[in-house]
Residue, then its C-alpha position, 0 to 999 in steps of 0.5 A: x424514551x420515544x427517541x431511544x426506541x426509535x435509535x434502537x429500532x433504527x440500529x440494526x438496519x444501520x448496521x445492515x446497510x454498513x454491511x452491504x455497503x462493506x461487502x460491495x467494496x472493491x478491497x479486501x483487509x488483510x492482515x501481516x505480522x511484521x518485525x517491530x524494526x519493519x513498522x519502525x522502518x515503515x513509520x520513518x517512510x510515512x513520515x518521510x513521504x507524509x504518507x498518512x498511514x501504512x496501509x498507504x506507504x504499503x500501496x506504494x510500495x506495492x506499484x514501485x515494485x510492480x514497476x521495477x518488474x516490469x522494467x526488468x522483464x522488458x529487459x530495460x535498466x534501471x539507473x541512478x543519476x546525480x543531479x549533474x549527470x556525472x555520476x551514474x550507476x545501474x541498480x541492481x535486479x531485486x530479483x531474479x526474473x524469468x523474462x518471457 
């Protein structure tokens, strides 16, 4: 009996400090709704990748994209190659970017 009031007076400041831990992160939750073939797609990426979650292939995602980007407003190419360097092609902008 002694043990549980002691739990019991010791959960609130528990759950205080979880909260101020919480509000002291660097990150913010967001939430999406995506189409089911998307979280198929994103599932098949995380297996592919070993990626443990979605959340991660997402953060992934997000720098290769940031990257891609930067490359086209620096008005670099970006180019696919075969192993041997025989086959080369130039990948498509995913988008069109106002260079500076």
């Amino acid at each position: 009996m002694e043990q549980m009031a002691d739990t019991m007076l010791r959960a609130p400041r528990t759950r205080a400090r979880a909260t101020r831990a919480r509000s002291r992160r660097t990150t913010k939750r967001l939430q999406f709704e995506f189409p089911v073939a998307a979280i198929r797609a994103l599932r098949d990426l995380a297996a592919r990748t070993g990626q443990p979650t979605l959340a991660g292939v997402l953060r992934d995602a997000l720098k290769v994209y940031a990257w891609i980007l930067t490359e086209q407003e620096q008005e670099r190419r970006i180019i696919s190659e075969d192993r041997r360097g025989h086959q080369r092609r130039e990948l498509l902008p995913l988008l069109e970017v106002t260079l500076r």
